[in-house]
C-alpha positions as CSV (number, residue, x, y, z in Angstrom):
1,X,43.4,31.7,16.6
2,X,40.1,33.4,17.3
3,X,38.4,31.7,14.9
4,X,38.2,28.4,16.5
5,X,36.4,29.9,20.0
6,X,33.7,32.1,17.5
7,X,32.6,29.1,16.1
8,X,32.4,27.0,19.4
9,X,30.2,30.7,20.8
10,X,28.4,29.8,17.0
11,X,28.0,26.0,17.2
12,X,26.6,26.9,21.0
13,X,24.2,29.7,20.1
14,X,22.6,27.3,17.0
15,X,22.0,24.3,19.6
16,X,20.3,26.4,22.0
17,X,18.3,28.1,19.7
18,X,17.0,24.7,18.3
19,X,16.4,23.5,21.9
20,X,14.1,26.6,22.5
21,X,12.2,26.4,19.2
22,X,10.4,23.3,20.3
23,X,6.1,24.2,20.9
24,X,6.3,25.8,24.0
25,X,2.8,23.6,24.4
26,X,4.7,20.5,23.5
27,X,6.8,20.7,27.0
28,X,4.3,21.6,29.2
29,X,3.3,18.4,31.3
30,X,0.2,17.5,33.4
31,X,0.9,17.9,36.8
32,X,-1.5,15.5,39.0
33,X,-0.2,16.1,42.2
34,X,-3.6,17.7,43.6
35,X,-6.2,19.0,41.6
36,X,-5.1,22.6,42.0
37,X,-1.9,21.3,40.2
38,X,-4.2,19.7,37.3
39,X,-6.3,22.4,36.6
40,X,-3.4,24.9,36.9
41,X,-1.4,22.5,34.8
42,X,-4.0,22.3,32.2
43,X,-4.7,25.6,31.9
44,X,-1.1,26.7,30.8
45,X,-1.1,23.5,28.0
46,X,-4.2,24.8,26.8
47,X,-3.0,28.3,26.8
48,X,0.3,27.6,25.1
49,X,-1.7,25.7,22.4
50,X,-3.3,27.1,18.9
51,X,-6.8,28.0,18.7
52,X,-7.9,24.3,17.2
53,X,-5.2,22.5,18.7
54,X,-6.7,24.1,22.2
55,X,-10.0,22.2,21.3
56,X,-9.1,19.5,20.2
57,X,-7.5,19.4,23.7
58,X,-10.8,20.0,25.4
59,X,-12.8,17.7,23.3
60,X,-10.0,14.8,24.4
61,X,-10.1,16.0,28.1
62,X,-14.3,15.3,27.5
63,X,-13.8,12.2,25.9
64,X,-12.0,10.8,28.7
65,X,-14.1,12.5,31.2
66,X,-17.1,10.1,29.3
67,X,-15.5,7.3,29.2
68,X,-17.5,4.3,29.8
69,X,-20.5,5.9,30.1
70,X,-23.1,4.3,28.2
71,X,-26.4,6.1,28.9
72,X,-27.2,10.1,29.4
73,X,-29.1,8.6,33.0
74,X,-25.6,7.6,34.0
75,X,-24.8,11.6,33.5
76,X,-27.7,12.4,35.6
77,X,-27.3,10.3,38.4
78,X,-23.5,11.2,38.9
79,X,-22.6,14.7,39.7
80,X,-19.1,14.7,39.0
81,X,-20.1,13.4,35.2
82,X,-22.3,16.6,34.9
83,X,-18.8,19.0,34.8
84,X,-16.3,17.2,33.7
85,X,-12.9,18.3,34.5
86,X,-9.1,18.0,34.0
87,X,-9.1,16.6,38.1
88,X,-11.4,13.9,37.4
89,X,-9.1,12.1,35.2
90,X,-5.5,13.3,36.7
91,X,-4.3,10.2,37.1
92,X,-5.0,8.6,34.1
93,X,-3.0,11.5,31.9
94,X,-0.5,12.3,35.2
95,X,2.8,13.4,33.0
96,X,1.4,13.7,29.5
97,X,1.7,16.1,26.9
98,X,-1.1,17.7,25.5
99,X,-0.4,15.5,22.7
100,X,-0.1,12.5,24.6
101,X,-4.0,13.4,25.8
102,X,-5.3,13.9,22.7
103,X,-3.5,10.7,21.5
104,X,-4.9,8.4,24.4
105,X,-8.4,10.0,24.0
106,X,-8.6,9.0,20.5
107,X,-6.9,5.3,21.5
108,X,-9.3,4.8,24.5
109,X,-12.8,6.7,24.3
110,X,-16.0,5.3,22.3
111,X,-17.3,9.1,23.1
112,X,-17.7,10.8,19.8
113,X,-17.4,14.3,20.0
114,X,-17.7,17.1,17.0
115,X,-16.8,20.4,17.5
116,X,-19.0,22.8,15.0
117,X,-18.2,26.9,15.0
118,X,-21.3,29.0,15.3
């Protein structure tokens, strides 16, 4: 008789558990409601990621930042090019993942980017 209600407490206890084991990093979405939201947004995916999984992040967020800019004079002449930011592209990755970023980075950019440690 008090078998059958431990193993429903059980069954209950090993679904949650497998709910919450998920990357923390992995549920954290791009909020793109202002840029206070991005950035703030953004910095908690970033923070929730691994060290090379944190720039490879970064490198996307450049990418798309650069994309469809063909000439460093284009850099020059537009300020917002010459620090790019999670609020310049908000819209485009509104809702993503970090995942998701990376993915449509690598999908969408011509930018080539290597990161080298020093």
């Amino acid at each position: 008789m008090l078998k059958e209600p431990l193993l429903a407490v059980c069954l209950a206890f090993a679904v949650t558990a497998c709910a919450t084991s998920e990357n923390p990093a992995s549920q954290i979405r791009l909020d793109a409601t202002s840029d206070a939201t991005a950035m703030s947004s953004f910095s908690a995916m970033a923070e929730a990621l691994t060290s090379e999984n944190r720039q490879e992040l970064l490198v996307a967020m450049l990418k798309l930042n650069m994309t469809g800019v063909n000439s460093v004079y284009e850099v020059i002449q537009n300020p917002d090019l010459q620090s790019p930011s999670i609020a310049r592209i908000k819209d485009k990755v509104d809702g993503m993942t970090a995942q998701q970023i990376i993915d449509l980075a690598n999908r969408t950019s011509s930018v080539e980017a290597e990161v080298t440690a020093e």
